[in-house]
N, C-alpha and C positions, 0 to 999 in steps of 0.2 A: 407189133404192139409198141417198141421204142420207139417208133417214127409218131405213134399217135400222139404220146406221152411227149414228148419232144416239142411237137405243135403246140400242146397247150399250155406250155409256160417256156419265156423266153433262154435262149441257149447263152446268151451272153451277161446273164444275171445270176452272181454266184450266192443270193439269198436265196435261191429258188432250188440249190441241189440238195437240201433237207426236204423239202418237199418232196422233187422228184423221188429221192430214199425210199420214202413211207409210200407213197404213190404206188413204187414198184414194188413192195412185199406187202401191202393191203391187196392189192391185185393178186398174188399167189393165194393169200388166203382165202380170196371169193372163191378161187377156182378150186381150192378144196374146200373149201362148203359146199359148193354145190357138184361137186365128184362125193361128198359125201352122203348128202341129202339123193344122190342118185342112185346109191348103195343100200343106203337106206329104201327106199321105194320099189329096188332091183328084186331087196331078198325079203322084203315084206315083214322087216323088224318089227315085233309088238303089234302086228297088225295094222299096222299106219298107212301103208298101199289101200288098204279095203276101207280104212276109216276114210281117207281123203278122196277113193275115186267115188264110195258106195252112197256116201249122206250128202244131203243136201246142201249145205255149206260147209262140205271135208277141204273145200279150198281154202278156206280162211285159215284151218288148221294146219294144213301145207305150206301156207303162205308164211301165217307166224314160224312155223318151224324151220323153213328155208330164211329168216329173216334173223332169226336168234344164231341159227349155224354162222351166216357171216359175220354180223358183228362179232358172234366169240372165237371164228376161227381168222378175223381180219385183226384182231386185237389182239391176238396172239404172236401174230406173223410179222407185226408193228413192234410188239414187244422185243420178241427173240430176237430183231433184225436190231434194235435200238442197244439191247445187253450186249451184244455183240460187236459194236462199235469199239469198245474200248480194247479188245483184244489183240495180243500180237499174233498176227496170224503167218510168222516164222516159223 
């Protein structure tokens, strides 16, 4: 996954390792959204499995909902990784 991230922006441009930063812990946070959203649909929270596979457009409701998980759990991951900068980690 470093090697892709790597590729897409130049190694020898040191404006670019903020970017890379956020890159890498946006990246964590999709992958717990959607480990999230798969726990959710796993143990059939609130009925949300039968709402999205049983109705007619339950995908749009999947969709939105796998869509709000990332943005709130990318912006999170952005967050805590950005607060966390300033700390001495002695």
């Amino acid at each position: 996954m470093r090697k892709w991230f790597a590729r897409m922006l130049p190694k020898d441009r040191p404006e670019y390792a903020g970017v890379r930063f956020l890159l890498h812990h946006v990246t964590g946070g999709v992958i717990g959204a959607v480990a999230f959203f798969a726990l959710i649909l796993a143990y059939d929270l609130a009925q949300l499995r039968e709402l999205i596979l049983n109705t007619r457009d339950g995908w749009v409701a999947g969709g939105l909902l796998l869509f709000g998980l990332i943005v709130t759990f990318g912006s999170v991951a952005m967050a805590v990784a950005v607060m966390l900068l300033g700390k001495d980690r002695n």
